[in-house]
C-alpha positions in Angstrom: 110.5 71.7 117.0 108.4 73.4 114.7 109.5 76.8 112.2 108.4 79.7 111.9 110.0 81.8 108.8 108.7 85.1 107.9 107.3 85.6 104.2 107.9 88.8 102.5 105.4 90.1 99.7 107.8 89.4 97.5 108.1 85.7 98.1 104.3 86.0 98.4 103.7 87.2 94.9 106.6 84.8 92.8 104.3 81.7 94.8 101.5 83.3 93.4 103.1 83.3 89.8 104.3 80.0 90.0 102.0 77.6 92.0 99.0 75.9 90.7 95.7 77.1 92.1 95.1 76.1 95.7 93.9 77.6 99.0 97.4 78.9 100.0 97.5 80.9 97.1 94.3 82.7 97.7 95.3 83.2 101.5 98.9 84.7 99.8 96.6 86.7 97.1 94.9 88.7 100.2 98.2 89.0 102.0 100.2 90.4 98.8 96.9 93.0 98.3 97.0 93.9 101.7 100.5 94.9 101.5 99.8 97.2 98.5 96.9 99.0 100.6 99.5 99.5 104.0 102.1 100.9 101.2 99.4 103.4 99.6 98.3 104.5 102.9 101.7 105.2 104.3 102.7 106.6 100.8 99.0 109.1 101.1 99.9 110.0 104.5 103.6 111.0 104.0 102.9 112.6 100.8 100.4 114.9 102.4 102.5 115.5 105.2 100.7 113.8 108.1 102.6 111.1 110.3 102.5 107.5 108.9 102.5 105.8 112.4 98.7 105.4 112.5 95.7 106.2 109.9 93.5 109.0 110.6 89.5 108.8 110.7 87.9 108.5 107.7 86.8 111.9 107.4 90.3 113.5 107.9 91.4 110.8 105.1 88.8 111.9 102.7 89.9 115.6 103.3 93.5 114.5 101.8 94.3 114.6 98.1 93.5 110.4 96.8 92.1 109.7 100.2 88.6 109.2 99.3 89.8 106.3 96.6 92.0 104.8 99.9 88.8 104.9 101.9 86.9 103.0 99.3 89.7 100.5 99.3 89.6 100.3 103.0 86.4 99.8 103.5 86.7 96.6 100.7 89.3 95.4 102.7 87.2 95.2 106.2 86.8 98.6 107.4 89.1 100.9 109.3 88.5 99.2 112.6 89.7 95.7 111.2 93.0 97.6 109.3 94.4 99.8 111.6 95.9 96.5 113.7 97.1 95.1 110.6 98.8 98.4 109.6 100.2 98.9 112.7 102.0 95.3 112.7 103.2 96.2 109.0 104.6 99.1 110.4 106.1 97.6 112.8 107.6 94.7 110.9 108.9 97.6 108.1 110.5 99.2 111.4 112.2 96.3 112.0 113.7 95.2 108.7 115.7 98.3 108.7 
């Protein structure tokens, strides 16, 4: 029967502190970043009074105050096309926890 457990970004950053180098720890590196980007978009997005339950086009994010830093870090991360999934599961999963 195989597990399946469910790591938080916290668990992800104390492996990252305290595991030699190997390829999980880069794979948990780009999960723990990603995690920091969904938080500043939904923290950009509330602040500014829009609704957190999915990012706006690049053009309405850029119009926000500190959106046209997000965008630059969105477009690092894959583009908005390749994040919104991913925010919408972290979302989702936040949704869930509480």
């Amino acid at each position: 029967m195989k597990r399946i457990f469910k790591l938080t970004p916290q668990d992800a950053a104390f492996v990252l502190q305290h595991i030699p180098n190997s390829q999980l720890k880069e794979q948990l590196k780009e999960f723990v970043d990603a995690s920091h980007l969904f938080k500043r978009i939904e923290t950009l997005l509330v602040e500014n009074k829009k609704c957190p339950c999915c990012i706006p086009t690049i053009k309405e994010l850029g119009e926000l105050r500190g959106g046209y830093a997000l965008v630059k870090e969105i477009s690092a991360a894959g583009g908005l096309k390749s994040v919104r999934p991913l925010y919408a599961r972290y979302l989702f999963n936040r949704r869930q926890k509480s």
